[in-house]
PAZAKOL-52233 format. One record per residue (C-alpha): residue in one letter; x, y, z. Coordinates in steps of 0.5 Angstrom, whole numbers, padded with zeros to 4 digits, always signed. Last residue first. Example, Ala and Ser with C-alpha at 12.3 -4.5 7.8 and 13.67 -1.06 7.14 Angstrom:
residues 2
S+0027-0002+0014;A+0025-0009+0016;
This chain:
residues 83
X+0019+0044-0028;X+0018+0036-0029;X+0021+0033-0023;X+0013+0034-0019;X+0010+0030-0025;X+0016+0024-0024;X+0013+0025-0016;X+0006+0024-0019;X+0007+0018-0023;X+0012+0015-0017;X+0006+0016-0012;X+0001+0012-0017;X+0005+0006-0019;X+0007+0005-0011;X-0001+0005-0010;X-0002+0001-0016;X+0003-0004-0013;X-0001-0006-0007;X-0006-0010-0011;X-0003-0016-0014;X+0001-0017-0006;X-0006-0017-0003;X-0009-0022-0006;X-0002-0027-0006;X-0003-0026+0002;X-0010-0028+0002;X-0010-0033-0001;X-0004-0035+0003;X-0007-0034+0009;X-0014-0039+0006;X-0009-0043+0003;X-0004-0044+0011;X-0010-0043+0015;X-0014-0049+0012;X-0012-0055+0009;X-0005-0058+0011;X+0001-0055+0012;X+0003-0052+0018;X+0002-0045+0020;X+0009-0041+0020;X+0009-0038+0013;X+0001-0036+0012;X+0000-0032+0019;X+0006-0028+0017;X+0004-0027+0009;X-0002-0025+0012;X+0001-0020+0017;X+0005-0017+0012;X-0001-0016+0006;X-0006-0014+0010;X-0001-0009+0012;X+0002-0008+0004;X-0005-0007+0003;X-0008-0002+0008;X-0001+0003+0006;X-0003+0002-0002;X-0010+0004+0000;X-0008+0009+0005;X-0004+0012-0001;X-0009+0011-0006;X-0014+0015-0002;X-0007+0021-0001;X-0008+0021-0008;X-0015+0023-0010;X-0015+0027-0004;X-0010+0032-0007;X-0007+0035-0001;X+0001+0031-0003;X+0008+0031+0000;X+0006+0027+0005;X+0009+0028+0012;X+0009+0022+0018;X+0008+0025+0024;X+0001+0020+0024;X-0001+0024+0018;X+0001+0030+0015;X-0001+0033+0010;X+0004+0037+0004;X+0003+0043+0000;X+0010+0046-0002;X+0009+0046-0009;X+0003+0049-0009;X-0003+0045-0011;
């Protein structure tokens, strides 16, 4: 990968063409979305068995799994500091 190598999606640049890495990144994005609705529909239903656990299960799920995808770009942005 050169340096300059970027993707760019939605207008948004990524400074990456590894596929590895721009899969991880769609995970993160995809989860942090799942994660943002879920937490939303979570918050204002009422509380009592059924929307609010099955949302809020569903939030806490998708919390755990966004971070790997922040852990992965930060690596490779700390490998791309190193000259």
């Amino acid at each position: 990968m050169t340096p300059d190598a970027e993707t760019v999606v939605a207008g948004i640049p990524i400074p990456s063409t590894s596929p590895i890495f721009l899969t991880v990144v769609g995970l993160h994005v995809l989860g942090g979305l799942v994660c943002v609705v879920a937490g939303a529909i979570a918050m204002l239903s009422p509380k009592r068995s059924g929307r609010l656990p099955t949302f809020g299960t569903i939030y806490y799920w998708s919390l755990v799994g966004a971070p790997p995808g922040g852990a992965a770009d930060g690596q490779r942005a700390a490998r791309s500091e190193w000259h």
